[in-house]
C-alpha positions in Angstrom: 223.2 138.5 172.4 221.9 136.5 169.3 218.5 134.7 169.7 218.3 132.2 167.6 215.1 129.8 166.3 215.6 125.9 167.1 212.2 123.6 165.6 210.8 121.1 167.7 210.9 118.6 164.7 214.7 118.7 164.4 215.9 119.0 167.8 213.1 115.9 168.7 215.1 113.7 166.0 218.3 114.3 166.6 219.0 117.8 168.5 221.8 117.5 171.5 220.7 118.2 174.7 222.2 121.4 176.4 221.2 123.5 179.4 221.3 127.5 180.6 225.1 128.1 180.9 226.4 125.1 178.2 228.5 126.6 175.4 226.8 125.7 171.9 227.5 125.6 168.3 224.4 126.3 165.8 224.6 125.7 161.8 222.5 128.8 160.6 220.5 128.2 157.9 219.2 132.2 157.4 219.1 135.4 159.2 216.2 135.7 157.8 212.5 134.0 159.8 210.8 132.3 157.5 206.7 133.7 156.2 205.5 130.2 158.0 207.2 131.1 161.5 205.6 134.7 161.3 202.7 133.0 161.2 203.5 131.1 164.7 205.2 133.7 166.6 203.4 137.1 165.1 205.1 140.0 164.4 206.3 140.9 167.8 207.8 137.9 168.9 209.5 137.9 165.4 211.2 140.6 165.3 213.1 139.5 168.0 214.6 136.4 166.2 218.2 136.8 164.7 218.7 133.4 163.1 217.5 130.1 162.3 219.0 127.0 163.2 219.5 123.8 161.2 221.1 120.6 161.4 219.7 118.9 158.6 220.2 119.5 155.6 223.9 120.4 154.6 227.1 121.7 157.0 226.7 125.7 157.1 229.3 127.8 156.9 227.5 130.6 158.9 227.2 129.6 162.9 226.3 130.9 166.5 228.9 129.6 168.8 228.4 130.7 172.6 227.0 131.0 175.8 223.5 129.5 176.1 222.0 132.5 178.4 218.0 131.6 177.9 216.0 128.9 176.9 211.9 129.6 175.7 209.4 127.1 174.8 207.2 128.2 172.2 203.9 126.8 172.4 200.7 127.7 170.2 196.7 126.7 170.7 195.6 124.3 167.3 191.7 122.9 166.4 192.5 119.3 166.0 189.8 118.0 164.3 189.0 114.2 163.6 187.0 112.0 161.2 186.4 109.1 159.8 188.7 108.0 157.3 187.3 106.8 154.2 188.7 105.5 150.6 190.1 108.4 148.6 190.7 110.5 151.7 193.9 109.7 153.2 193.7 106.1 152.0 193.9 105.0 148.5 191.3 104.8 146.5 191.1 101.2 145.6 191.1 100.6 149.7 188.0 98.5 151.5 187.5 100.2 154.7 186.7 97.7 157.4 183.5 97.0 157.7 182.1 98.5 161.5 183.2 96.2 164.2 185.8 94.3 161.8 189.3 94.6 162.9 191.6 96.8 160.5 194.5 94.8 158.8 197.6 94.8 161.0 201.0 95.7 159.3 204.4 94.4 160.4 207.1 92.6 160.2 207.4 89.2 161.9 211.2 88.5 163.0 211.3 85.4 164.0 211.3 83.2 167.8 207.5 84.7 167.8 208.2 88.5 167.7 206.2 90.4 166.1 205.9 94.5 165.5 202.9 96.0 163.6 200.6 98.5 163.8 196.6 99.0 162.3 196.4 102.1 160.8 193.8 104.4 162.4 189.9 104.8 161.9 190.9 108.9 161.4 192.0 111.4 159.8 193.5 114.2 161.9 193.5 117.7 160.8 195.4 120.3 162.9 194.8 124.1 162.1 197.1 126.5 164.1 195.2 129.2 165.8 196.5 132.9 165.2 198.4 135.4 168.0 198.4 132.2 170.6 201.9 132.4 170.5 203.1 131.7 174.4 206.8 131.4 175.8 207.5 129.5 178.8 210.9 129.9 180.2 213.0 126.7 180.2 216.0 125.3 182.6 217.3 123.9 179.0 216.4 121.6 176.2 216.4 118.1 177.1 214.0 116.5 174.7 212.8 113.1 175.5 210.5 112.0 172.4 208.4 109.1 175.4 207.9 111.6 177.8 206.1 114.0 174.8 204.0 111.6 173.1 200.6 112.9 172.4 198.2 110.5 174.2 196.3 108.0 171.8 192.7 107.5 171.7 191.0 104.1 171.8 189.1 102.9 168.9 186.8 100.6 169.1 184.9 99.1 172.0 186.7 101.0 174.3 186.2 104.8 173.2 186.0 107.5 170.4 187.8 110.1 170.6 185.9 113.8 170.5 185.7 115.3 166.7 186.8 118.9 167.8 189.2 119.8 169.9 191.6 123.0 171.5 195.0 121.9 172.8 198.4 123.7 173.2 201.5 122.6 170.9 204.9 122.8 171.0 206.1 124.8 168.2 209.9 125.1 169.2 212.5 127.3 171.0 213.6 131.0 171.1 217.7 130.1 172.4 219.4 133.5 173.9 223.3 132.9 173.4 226.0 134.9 173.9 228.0 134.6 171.1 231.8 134.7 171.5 233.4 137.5 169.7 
């Protein structure tokens, strides 16, 4: 059996779905875990990883074609802290900030027949720190990402509310796969 890393990132962009039994074909991009997924997993949880997938960046030569036999979420606690944004801290430093209760400047694109998409960018700044040995798996049916069902709910600015400036949520990190590779 070959466990193998998948990360939420690439498999929420373009990763195929596939469930506990489905045959599977994974581009490796090491053997070797990377220092930053260490820090995510610990050192029990990563010594148990045999390879680490990848889609992106080139064709690899070296693969994991089998038997999907498990599937593991890997979630993690993080601090997500906000504040206000202001002009030299994550906006540029020539930028006016709005003054309180003044409406942010919306950007889009108008294409025509009265349709319009655009967004105002927001009041905050978000930081996330990662807390240490909160790795948790969670055993999964299969990996059928659906990027709507996962958004992260957004906060009202404004009249309506503010969002807290501290707080502890879980995140999806990504997925320990258990195939059984064909010989």
């Amino acid at each position: 059996m070959t466990r193998v890393w998948l990360t939420k990132w690439e498999w929420a962009c373009c990763g195929d779905a596939f469930a506990i039994g489905d045959e599977v074909d994974f581009g490796i991009e090491t053997r070797t875990s990377h220092a930053a997924l260490s820090d995510v997993l610990g050192p029990e949880l990563i010594a148990t990883v045999d390879a680490m997938e990848s889609h992106h960046e080139e064709e690899f030569t070296d693969r994991v074609r089998g038997r999907v036999v498990a599937v593991h979420e890997v979630t993690q606690d993080v601090i997500e802290r906000r504040s206000l944004r202001r002009s030299g801290h994550g906006a540029p430093p020539e930028s006016i900030m709005p003054a309180d209760g003044d409406e942010w400047p919306m950007v889009g694109r108008g294409f025509g027949n009265g349709v319009f998409v655009g967004t105002t960018p927001s009041r905050y700044m978000i930081e996330i720190e990662p807390v240490t040995n909160t790795a948790m798996l969670t055993s999964a049916q299969g990996l059928r990402l659906r990027i709507d069902d996962e958004a992260e709910q957004l906060f009202c600015v404004g009249e309506f509310a503010v969002p807290p400036p501290e707080q502890r949520r879980r995140s999806l990190e990504g997925w320990l796969v258990d195939v059984q590779a064909h010989a």
